[in-house]
C-alpha positions as CSV (number, residue, x, y, z in Angstrom):
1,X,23.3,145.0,141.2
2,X,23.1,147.5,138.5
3,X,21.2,150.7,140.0
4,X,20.2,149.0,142.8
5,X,19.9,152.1,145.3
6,X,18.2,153.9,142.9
7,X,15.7,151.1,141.6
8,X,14.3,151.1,144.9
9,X,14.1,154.5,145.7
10,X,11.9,155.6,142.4
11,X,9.7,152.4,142.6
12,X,8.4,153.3,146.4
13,X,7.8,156.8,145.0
14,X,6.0,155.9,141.5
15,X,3.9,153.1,144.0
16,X,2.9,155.5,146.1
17,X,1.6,158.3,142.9
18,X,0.1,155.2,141.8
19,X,-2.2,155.0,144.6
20,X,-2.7,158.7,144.3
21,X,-6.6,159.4,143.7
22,X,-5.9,162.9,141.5
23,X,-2.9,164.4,141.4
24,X,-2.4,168.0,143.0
25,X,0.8,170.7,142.5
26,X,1.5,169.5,146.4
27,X,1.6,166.1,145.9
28,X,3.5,166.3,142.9
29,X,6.2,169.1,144.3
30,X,6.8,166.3,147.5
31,X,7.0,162.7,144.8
32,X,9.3,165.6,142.4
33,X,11.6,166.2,145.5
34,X,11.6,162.2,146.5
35,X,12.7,161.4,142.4
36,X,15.3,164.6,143.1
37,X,17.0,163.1,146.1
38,X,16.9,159.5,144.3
39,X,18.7,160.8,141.5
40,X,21.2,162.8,143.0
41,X,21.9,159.7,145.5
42,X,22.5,157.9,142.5
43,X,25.9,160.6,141.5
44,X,23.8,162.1,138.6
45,X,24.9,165.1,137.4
46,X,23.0,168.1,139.3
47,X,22.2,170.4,136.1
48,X,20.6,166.9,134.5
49,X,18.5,165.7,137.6
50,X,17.6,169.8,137.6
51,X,16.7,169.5,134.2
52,X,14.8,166.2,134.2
53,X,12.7,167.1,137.3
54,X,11.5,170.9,135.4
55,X,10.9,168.5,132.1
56,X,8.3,166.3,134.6
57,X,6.7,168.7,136.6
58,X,6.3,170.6,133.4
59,X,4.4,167.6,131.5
60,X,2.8,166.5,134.2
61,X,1.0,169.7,135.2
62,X,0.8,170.9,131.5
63,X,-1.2,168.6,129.7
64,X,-4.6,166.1,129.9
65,X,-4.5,163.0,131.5
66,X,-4.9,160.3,128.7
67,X,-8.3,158.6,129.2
68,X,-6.5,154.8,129.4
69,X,-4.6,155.8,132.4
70,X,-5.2,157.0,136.0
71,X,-3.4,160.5,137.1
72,X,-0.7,158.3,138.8
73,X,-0.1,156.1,136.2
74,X,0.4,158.7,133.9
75,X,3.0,160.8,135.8
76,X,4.9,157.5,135.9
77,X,4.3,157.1,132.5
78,X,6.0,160.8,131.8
79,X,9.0,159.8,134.7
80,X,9.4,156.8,132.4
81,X,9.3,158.5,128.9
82,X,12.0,161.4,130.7
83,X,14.1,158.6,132.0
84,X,14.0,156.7,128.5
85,X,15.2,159.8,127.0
86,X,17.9,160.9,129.4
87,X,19.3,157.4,128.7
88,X,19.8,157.9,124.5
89,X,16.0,157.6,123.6
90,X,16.6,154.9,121.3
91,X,19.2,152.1,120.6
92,X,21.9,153.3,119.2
93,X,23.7,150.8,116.7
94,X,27.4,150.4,116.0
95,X,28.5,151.9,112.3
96,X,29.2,149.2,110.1
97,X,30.4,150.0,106.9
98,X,29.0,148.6,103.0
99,X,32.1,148.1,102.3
100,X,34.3,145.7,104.7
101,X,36.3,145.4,106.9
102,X,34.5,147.7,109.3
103,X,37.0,149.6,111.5
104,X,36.6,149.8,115.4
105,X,38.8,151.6,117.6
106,X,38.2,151.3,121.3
107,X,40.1,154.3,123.7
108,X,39.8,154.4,127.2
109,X,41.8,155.0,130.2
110,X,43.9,152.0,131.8
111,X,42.0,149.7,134.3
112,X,39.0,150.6,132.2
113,X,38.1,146.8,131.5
114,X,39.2,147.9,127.9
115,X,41.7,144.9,126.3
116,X,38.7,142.3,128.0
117,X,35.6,144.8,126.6
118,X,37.4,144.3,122.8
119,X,37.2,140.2,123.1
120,X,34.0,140.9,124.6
121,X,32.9,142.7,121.1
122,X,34.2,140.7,119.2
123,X,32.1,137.6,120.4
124,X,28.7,139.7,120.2
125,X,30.0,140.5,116.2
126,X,30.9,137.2,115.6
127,X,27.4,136.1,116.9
128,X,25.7,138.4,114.4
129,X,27.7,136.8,111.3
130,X,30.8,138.9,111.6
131,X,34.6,137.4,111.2
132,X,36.2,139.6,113.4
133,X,40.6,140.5,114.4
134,X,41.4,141.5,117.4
135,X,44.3,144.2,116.9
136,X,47.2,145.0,119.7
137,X,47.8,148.5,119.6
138,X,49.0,148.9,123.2
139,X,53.0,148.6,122.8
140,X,53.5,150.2,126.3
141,X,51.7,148.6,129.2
142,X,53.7,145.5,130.4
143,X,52.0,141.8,128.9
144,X,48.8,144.0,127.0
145,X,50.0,142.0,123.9
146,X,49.5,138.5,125.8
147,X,46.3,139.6,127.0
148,X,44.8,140.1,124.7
149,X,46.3,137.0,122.6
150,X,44.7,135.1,126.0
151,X,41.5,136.7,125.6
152,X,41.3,135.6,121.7
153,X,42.5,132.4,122.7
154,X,39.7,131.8,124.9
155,X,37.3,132.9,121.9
156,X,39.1,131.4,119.5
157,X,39.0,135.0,117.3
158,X,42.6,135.7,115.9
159,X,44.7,138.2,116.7
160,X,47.3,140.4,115.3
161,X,50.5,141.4,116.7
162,X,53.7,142.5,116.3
163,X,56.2,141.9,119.4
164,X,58.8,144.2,118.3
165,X,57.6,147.2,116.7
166,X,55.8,150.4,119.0
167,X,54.5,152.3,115.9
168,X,51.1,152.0,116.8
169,X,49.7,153.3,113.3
170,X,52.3,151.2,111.4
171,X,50.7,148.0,112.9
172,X,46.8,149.2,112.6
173,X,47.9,149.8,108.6
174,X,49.4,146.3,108.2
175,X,46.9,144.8,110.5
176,X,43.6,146.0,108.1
177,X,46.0,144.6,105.2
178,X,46.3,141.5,107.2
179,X,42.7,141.3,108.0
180,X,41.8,142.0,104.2
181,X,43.9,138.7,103.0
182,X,42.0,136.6,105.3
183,X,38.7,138.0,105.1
184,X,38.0,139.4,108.4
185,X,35.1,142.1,107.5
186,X,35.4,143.7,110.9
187,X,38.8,144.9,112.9
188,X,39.2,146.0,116.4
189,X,41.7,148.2,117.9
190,X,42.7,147.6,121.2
191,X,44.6,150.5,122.3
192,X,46.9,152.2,124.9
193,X,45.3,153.5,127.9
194,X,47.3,155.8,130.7
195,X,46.2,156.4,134.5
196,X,45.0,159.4,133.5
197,X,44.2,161.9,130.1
198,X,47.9,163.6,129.2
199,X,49.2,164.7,125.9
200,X,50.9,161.9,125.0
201,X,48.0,159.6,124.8
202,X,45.3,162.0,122.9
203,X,48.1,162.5,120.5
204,X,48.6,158.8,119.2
205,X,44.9,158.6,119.4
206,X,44.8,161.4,117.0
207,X,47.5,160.0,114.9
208,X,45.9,156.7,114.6
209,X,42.3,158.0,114.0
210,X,43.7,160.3,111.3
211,X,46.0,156.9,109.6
212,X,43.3,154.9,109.7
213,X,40.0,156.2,109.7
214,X,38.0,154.1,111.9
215,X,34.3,153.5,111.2
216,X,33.7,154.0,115.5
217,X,35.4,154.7,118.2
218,X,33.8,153.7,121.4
219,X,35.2,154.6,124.6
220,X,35.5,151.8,127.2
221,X,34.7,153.6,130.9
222,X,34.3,152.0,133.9
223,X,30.7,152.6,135.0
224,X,31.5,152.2,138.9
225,X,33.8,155.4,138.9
226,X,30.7,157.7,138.9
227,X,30.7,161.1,137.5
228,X,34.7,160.6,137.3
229,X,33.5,158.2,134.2
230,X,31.7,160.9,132.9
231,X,34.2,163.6,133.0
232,X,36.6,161.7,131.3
233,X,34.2,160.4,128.0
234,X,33.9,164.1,128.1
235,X,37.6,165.1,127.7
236,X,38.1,161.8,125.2
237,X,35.2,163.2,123.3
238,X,36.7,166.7,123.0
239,X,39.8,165.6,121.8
240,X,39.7,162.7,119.8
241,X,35.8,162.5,119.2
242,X,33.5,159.3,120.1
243,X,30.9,157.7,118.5
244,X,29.9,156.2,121.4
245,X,30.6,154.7,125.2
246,X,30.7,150.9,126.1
247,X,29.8,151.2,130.1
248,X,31.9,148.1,132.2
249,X,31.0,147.1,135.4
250,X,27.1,148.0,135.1
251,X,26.4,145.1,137.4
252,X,28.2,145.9,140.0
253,X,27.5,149.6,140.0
254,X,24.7,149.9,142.1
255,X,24.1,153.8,141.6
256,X,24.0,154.3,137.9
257,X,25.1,158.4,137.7
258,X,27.1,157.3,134.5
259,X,24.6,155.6,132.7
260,X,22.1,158.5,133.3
261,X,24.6,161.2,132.5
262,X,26.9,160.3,129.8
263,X,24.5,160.7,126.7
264,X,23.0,164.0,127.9
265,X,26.6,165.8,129.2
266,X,28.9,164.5,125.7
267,X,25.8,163.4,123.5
268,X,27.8,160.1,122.8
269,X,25.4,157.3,123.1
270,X,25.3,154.2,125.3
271,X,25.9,151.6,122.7
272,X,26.7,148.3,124.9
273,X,26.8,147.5,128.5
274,X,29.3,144.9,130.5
275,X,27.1,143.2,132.6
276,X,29.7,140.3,134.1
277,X,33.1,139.2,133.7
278,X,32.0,136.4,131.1
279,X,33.6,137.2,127.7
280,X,29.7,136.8,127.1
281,X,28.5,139.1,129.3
282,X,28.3,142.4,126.8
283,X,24.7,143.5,125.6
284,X,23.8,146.3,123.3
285,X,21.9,148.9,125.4
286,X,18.4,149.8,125.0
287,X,17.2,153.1,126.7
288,X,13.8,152.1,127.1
289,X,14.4,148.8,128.7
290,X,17.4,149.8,131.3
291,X,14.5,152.5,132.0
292,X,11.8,149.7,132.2
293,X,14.3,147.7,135.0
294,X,14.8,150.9,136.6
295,X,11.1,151.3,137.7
296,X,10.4,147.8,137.9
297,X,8.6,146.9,134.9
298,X,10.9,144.1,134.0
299,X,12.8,143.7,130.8
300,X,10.9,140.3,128.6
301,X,12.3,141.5,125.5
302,X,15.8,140.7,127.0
303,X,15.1,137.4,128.3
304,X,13.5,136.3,125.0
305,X,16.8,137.6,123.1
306,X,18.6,136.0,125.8
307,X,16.5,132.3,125.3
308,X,16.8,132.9,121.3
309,X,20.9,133.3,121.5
310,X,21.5,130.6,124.4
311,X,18.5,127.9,124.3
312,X,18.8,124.7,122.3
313,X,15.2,123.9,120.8
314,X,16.7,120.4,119.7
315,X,17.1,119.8,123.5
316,X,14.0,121.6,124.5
317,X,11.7,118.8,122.0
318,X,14.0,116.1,123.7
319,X,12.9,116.9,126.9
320,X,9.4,117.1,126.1
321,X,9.3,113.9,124.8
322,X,10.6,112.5,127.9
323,X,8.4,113.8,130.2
324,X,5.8,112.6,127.7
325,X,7.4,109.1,128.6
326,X,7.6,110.2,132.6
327,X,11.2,109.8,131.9
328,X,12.6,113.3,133.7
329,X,16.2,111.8,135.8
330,X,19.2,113.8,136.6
331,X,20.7,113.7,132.9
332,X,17.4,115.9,131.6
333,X,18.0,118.2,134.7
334,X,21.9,119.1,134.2
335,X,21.0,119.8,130.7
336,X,18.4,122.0,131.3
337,X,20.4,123.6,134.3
338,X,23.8,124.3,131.9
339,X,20.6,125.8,129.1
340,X,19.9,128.2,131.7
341,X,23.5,128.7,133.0
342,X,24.1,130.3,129.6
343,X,21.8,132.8,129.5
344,X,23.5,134.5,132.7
345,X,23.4,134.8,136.3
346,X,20.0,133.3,137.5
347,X,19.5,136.6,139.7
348,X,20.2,138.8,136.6
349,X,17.5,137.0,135.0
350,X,14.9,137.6,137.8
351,X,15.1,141.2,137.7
352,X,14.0,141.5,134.6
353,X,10.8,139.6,135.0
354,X,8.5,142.1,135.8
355,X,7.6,142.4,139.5
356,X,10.4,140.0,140.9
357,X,12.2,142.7,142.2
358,X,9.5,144.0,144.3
359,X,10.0,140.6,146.4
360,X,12.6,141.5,148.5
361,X,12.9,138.0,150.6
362,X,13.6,136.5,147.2
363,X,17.6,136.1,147.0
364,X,19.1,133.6,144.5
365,X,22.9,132.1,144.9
366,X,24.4,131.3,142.0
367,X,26.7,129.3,143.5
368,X,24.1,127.2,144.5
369,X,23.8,125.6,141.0
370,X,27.4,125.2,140.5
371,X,27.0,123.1,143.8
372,X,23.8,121.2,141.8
373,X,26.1,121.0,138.8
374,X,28.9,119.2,140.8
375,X,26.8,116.9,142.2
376,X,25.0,115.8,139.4
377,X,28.6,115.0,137.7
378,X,29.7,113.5,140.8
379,X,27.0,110.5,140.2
380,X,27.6,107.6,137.8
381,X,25.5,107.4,134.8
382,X,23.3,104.4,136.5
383,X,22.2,107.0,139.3
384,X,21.7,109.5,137.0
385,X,19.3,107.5,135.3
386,X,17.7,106.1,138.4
387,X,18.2,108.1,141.2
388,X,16.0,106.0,143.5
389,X,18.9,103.9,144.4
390,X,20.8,106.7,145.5
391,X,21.3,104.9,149.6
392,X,23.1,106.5,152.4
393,X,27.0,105.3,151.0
394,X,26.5,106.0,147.6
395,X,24.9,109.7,148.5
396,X,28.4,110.0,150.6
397,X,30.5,108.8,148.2
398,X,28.7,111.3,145.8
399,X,29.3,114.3,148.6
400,X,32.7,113.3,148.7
401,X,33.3,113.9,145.4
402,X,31.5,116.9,145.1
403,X,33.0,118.8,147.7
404,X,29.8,118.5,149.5
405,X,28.0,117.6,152.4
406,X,25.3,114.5,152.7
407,X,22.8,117.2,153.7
408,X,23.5,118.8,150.5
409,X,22.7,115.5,148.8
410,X,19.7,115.2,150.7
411,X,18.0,118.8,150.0
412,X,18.8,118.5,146.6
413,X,17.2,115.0,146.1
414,X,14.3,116.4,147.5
415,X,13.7,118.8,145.6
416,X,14.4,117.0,142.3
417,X,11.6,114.2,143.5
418,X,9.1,117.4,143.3
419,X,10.0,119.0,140.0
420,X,9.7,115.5,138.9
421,X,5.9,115.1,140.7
422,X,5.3,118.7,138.8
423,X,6.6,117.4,135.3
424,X,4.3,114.5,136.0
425,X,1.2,116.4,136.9
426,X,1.9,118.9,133.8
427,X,2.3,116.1,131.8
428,X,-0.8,114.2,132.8
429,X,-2.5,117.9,131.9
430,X,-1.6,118.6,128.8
431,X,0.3,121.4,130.3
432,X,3.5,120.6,128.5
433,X,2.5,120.5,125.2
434,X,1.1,124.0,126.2
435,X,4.7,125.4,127.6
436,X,6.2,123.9,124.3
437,X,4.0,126.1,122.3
438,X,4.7,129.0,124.3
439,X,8.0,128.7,123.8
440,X,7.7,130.0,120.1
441,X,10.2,133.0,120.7
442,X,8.8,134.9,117.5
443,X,5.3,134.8,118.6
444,X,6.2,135.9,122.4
445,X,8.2,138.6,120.4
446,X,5.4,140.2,118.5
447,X,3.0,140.3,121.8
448,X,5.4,142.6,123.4
């Protein structure tokens, strides 16, 4: 998981300055040196984590402790405010022009996650009201163009190409005609990457920027590569010039040193994050939540946004009504499992409710619910509805089909007869009607 190593490092030291009575220049210098080592750990850049420490220590020792907090508190207050600040200090939102089609250009070295990260884009834009083209500007590396056809295919977003020709401005010019005719008010440029920065590259970059005049260019880098990722959004920044950096791979990058570097070292911002290999799994970054998941606060804002984009409310009011009628069977479950499905990985989700993460024991499969999912599907719609006469052969005909074992069946049941005691209890409560009014999205919005 994203910033894993680090995560844990800086939320044992900011527990233990919590606990911390008044704070002392010793006991500050040791919980400095322990954030120091975390940061470095985590491949930051050393004249950054040099900086951000002497930024600390500096507000830490230099000013009154506000009367709301304790001493500890506040120094994790400042750590947070540094770290929120080192990360872009506030969102920073793509460029789209008054007057369409907006022009994006992504650049980026091969293997980058680039041709993938434009599809990617394109489905957050289209989310937001946009009627995005996907454009194929890389004429060189072997199948790019079916790629990204595939990609659009999946997303059902169009794309343009041309098989034949390899002048890459030529095509961005009759693609933004193309994309005028039919009314797509935003364009994106998919194009060439090499194995590494050369002359050749920076040069149609140039060419193309010049031609066309893109409203952004965002370089795609692959977060995992460290400092290496950093380097080069320096050298693309130099010589072509980026508005900002879309970081791939976040999840699976479990240091971080390019997410805390990049904005301070090019002064690009952050402006989304690949969080999975979904074509869904692209979010705009926020500073000051990616700094509240680092120190364990959570991140609600994003699981609201998350509920908002993904959650049905028609099937929400359904299922209230049938646990009003003590109704809850397997159908009501597989929707409300594939609801939750959509929002992301289920372990994703738990790390950004605030103190989940401290609960090491806790691990979530994912695979576990594809399992669930199967075996649901793998019942006929009479056991579905009634799963009390779910006996020994039909729950082995139903494991057999599955790809599952009878024990499988058996845990699963289980635990389905309790969520259904729970619904029954929370209906006999009221406590339904009390979760259905909590789950005003607007309301929970304006608390945080």
């Amino acid at each position: 998981m994203a910033f894993e190593g680090l995560s844990s490092r800086l939320q044992a030291i900011t527990k233990k300055i919590k606990g911390e009575a008044r704070i002392t220049e010793s006991n500050m210098k040791e919980m400095l040196r322990e954030v120091k080592l975390a940061l470095l750990e985590a491949d930051v850049n050393y004249k950054i984590v040099k900086e951000f420490i002497a930024n600390v220590q500096e507000k830490a020792l230099g000013q009154e402790v506000m009367k709301s907090l304790k001493p500890g508190e506040q120094v994790v207050k400042i750590v947070k405010d540094e770290m929120i600040e080192l990360l872009g200090g506030t969102e920073s939102k793509i460029n789209i022009s008054p007057n369409p089609p907006t022009i994006i250009m992504l650049v980026g070295l091969q293997g980058s996650g680039k041709t993938t990260t434009a599809g990617k884009l394109a489905n957050l834009l289209r989310k937001q009201g946009k009627k995005p083209l996907l454009v194929a500007c890389d004429v060189y590396r072997p199948a790019a163009i079916k790629q990204l056809q595939v990609v659009g295919g999946q997303l059902n977003i169009p794309v343009y190409a041309e098989e034949d020709s390899k002048d890459v401005v030529a095509i961005a010019k009759r693609a933004i005609n193309n994309a005028i005719s039919k009314l797509n008010d935003v364009i994106i440029l998919d194009t060439a990457g090499r194995l590494h920065i050369d002359d050749e590259l920076m040069k149609e970059l140039q060419n193309v920027k010049t031609s066309v005049k893109p409203h952004e260019i965002l370089l795609v880098v692959d977060s995992m590569t460290g400092q290496d990722a950093v380097n080069v959004a320096q050298s693309f920044n130099e010589q072509v010039g980026i508005d900002g950096v879309i970081l791939t791979k976040l999840d699976g990058d479990t240091r971080g040193g390019a997410a805390l570097s990049v904005k301070k070292i090019t002064g690009a911002p952050i402006k989304f994050i690949g969080v999975g290999e979904k074509l869904s799994e692209l979010e705009v970054f926020h500073p000051d939540r990616m700094a509240s998941r680092i120190l364990g606060m959570g991140d609600v804002l994003s699981i609201i946004e998350k509920a908002e984009q993904n959650l049905d409310l028609e099937e929400a009011e359904k299922l209230e009504k049938q646990i009003r009628k003590n109704k809850f069977d397997l159908n009501d479950y597989l929707i409300q499992l594939k609801q939750i499905k959509k929002m992301g990985s289920f372990s994703s989700l738990l790390k950004m409710i605030p103190g989940m993460n401290k609960l090491k024991d806790v691990k979530v499969d994912d695979k576990q619910f594809d399992k669930i999912e199967a075996m649901i599907s793998s019942m006929s719609a009479e056991e579905r509805a009634n799963p009390k006469i779910l006996n020994g052969s039909r729950r082995k005909r139903i494991a057999k089909g599955s790809g599952t074992q009878v024990s499988d069946i058996n845990k699963f049941m289980e635990s389905f007869e309790m969520t259904q005691k729970m619904m029954k209890q929370m209906n006999n409560k009221g406590g339904m009607k009390k979760m259905m009014k909590a789950f005003d999205l607007d309301k929970l919005k304006d608390m945080m």
